[in-house]
C-alpha positions as CSV (number, residue, x, y, z in Angstrom):
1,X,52.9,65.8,102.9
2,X,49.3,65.5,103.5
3,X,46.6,66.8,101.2
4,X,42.5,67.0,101.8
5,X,40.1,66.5,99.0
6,X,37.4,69.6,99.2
7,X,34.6,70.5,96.2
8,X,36.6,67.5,94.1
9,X,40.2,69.1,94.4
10,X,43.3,68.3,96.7
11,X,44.1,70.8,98.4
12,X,47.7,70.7,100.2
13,X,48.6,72.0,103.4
14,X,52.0,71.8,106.4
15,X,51.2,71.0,110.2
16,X,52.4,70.9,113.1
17,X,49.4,69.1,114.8
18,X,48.7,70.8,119.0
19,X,49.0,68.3,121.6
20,X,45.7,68.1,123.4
21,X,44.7,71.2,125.1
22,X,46.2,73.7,123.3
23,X,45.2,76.3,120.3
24,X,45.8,75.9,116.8
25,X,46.5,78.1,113.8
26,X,45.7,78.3,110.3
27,X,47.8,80.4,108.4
28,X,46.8,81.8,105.1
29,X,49.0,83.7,102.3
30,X,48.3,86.0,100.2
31,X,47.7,87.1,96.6
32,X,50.0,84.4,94.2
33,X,51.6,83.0,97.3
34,X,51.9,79.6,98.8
35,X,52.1,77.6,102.5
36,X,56.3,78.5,102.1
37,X,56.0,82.2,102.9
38,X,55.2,81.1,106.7
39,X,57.7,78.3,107.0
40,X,59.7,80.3,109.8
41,X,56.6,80.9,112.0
42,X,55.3,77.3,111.3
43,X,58.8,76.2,112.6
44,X,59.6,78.9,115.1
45,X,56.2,79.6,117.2
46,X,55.8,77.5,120.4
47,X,52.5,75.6,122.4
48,X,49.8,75.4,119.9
49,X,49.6,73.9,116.9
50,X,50.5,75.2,113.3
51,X,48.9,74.6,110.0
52,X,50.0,76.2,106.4
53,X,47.8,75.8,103.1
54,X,48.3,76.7,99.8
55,X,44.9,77.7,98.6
56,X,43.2,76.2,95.5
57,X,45.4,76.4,92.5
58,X,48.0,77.9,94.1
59,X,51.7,75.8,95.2
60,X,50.9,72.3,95.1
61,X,47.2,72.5,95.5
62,X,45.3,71.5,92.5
63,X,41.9,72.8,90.8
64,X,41.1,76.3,90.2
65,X,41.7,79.6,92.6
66,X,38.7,81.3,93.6
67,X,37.7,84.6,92.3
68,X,36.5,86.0,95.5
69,X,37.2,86.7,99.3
70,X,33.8,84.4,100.2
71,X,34.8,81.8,97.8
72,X,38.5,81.3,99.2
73,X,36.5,81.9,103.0
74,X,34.4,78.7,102.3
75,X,37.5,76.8,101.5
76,X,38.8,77.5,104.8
77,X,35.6,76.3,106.5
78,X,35.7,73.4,104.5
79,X,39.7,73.0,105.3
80,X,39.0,73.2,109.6
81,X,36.0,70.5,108.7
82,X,38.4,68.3,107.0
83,X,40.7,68.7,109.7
84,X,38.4,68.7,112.6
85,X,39.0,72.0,113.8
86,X,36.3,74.0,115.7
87,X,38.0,76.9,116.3
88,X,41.7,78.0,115.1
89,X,43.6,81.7,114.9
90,X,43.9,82.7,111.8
91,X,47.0,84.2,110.4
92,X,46.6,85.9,107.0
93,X,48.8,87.9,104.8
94,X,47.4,90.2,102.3
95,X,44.7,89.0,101.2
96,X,44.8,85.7,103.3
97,X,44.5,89.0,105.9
98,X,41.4,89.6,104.1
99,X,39.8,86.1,104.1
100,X,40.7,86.0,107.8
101,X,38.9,89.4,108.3
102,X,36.2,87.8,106.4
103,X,35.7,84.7,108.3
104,X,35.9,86.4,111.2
105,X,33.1,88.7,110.7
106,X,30.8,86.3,109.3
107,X,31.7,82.7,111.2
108,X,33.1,84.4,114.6
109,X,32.6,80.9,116.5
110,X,35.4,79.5,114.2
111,X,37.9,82.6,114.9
112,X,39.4,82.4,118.0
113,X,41.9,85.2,117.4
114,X,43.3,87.3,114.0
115,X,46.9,88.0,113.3
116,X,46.6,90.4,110.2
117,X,50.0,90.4,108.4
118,X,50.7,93.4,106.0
119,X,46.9,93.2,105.1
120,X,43.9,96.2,105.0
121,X,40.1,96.8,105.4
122,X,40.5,97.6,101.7
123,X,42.9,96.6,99.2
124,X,42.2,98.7,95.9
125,X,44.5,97.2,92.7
126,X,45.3,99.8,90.1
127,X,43.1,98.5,86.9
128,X,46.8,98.5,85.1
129,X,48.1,96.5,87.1
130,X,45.4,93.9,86.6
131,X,45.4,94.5,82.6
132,X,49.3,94.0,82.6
133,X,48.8,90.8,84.6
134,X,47.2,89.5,81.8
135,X,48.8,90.9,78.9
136,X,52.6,90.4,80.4
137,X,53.0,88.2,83.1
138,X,56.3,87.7,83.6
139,X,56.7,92.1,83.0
140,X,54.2,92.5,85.9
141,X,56.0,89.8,88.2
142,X,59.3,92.0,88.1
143,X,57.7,95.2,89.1
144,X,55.8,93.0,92.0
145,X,58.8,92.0,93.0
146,X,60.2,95.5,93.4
147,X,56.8,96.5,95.3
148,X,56.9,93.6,97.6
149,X,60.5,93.4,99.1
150,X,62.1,96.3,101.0
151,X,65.8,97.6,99.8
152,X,67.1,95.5,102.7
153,X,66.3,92.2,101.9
154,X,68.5,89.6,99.9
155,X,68.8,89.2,96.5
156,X,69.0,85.3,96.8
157,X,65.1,86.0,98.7
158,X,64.1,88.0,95.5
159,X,65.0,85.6,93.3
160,X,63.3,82.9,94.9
161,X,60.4,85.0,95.2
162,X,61.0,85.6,91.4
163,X,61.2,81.6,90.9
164,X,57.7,81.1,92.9
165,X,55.8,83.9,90.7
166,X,56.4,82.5,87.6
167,X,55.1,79.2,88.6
168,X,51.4,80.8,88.7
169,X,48.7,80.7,86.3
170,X,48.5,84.0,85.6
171,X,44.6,83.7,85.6
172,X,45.0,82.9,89.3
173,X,46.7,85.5,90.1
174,X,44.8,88.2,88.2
175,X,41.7,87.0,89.9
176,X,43.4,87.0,93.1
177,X,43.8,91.0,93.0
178,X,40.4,91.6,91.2
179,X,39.6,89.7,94.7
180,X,41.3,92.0,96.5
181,X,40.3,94.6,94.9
182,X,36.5,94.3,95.5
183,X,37.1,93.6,99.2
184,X,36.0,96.4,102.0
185,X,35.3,95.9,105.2
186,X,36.3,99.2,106.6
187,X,32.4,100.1,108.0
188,X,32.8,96.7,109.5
189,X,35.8,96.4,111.8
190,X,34.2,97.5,114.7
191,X,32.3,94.4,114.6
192,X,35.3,92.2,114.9
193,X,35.2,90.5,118.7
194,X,38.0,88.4,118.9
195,X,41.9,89.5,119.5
196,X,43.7,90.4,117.2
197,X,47.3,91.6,116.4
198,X,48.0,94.0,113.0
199,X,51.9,93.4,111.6
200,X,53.3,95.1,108.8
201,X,56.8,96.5,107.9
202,X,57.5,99.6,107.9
203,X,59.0,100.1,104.3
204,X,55.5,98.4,102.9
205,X,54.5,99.6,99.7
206,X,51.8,97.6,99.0
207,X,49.7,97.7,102.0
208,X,51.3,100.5,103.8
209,X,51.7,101.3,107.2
210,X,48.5,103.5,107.2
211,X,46.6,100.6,106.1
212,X,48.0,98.8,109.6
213,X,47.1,101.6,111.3
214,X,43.6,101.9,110.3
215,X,43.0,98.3,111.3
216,X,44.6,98.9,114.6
217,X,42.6,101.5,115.2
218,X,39.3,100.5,114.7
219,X,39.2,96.9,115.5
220,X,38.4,97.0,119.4
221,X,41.6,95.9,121.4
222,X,43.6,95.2,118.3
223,X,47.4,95.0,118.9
224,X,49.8,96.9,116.3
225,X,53.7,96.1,115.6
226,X,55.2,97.7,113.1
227,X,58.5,95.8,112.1
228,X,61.4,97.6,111.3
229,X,63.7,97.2,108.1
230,X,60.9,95.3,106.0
231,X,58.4,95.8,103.1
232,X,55.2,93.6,102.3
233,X,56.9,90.1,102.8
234,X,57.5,90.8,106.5
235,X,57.2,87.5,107.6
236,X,59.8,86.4,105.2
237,X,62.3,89.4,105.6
238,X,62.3,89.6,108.8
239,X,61.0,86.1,110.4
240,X,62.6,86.3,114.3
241,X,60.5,89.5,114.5
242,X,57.3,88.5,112.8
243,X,57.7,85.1,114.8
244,X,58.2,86.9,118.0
245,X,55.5,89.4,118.3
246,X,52.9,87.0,117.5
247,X,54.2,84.8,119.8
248,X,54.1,87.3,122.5
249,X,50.8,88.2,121.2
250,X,49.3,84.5,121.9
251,X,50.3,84.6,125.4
252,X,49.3,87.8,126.4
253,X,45.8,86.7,124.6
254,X,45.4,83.4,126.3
């Protein structure tokens, strides 16, 4: 699987390379997650190519994680350098929804369109919850868990979910959320140009509905699909649906 060296550290990413001529995208996970929670849409979505990372000291990338939106944002420039990308959509979960947001705002010629996946224009953390992170990892993991996944999903997903978690540094993690938790763009939406497609489920306790909604509204243009019997790991409870609408949502933005 190939890896990029960027600021002295591998970093390790899937792909699905285009063919000439058509689009590419980036997708970007969220908060203690890795390039596997988008394996169905890297596999599943049709005519452009598909690339999955695992951001700094997170999965099988090496070094330390970042303890800001900006600071995972400049890895991602530095990851569509690497990989000779101009211009890319950018799929983001949570907070990779945030980073995309980001990037979009302030490097708009790399951004060709957003698909922001159970994400907000502000993700507050409960100071608690960052404490516990700290204090009782593996305590705080389980009550993720029951915050992330929706009553409906499988308890062979949880578990794996469950499996993944506890292979974080806890550090990384903690500062993911502080991340998240300093991020606001909601004065800035309106200065997002590009298309742009808002998913979430509908059972989402993390980043609820509302949050989608918000983002829908106030982005110009933006497209909003709320997907049915799912929480916050849409794209891995319910990945025909998640795979489908943004594949509809590429060719009605071509």
């Amino acid at each position: 699987m190939p890896k990029v060296t960027i600021a002295d550290q591998d970093l390790f990413y899937v792909s699905r390379p285009s063919a000439e001529g058509q689009d590419s995208l980036l997708f970007v996970h969220g908060a203690g997650g890795t390039h596997r929670h988008w394996g169905s849409q890297v596999q599943g979505l049709k005519g452009v190519g598909r690339y999955a990372v695992d951001l700094p000291g997170h999965g099988r990338s090496l070094g330390e994680g970042r303890t800001s939106i900006s600071g995972y944002a400049e890895v991602i420039l530095q990851l569509l350098d690497a990989l000779d990308l101009d211009q890319v959509t950018l799929v983001g979960h949570s907070m990779g929804g945030a980073i995309s947001q980001y990037l979009a705002l302030t490097h708009p010629s790399r951004v060709n369109r957003l698909v922001l996946v159970g994400s907000g224009a502000r993700l507050r953390v409960l100071p608690s919850l960052l404490e516990a992170m700290l204090q009782d990892f593996p305590s705080t993991v389980e009550m993720m868990l029951g915050l992330a996944y929706s009553g409906e999903s499988s308890p062979e997903l949880a578990q794996l979910a469950r499996e993944e978690w506890l292979e974080n540094d806890p550090k990384v993690v903690h500062d993911d959320f502080a991340a998240c938790d300093r991020f606001d763009m909601m004065s800035k939406l309106a200065e997002i140009g590009c298309s742009t497609l808002v998913l979430c489920g509908e059972h989402d306790k993390l980043t609820p509905p509302k949050y989608a909604h918000y983002l829908g509204e106030n982005i110009p243009g933006a497209t909003l699909t709320i997907i049915p019997q799912a929480g916050h790991m849409v794209m891995m409870e319910q990945p025909d649906l998640v795979t489908d609408a943004i594949q509809r949502f590429l060719v009605a933005s071509e």
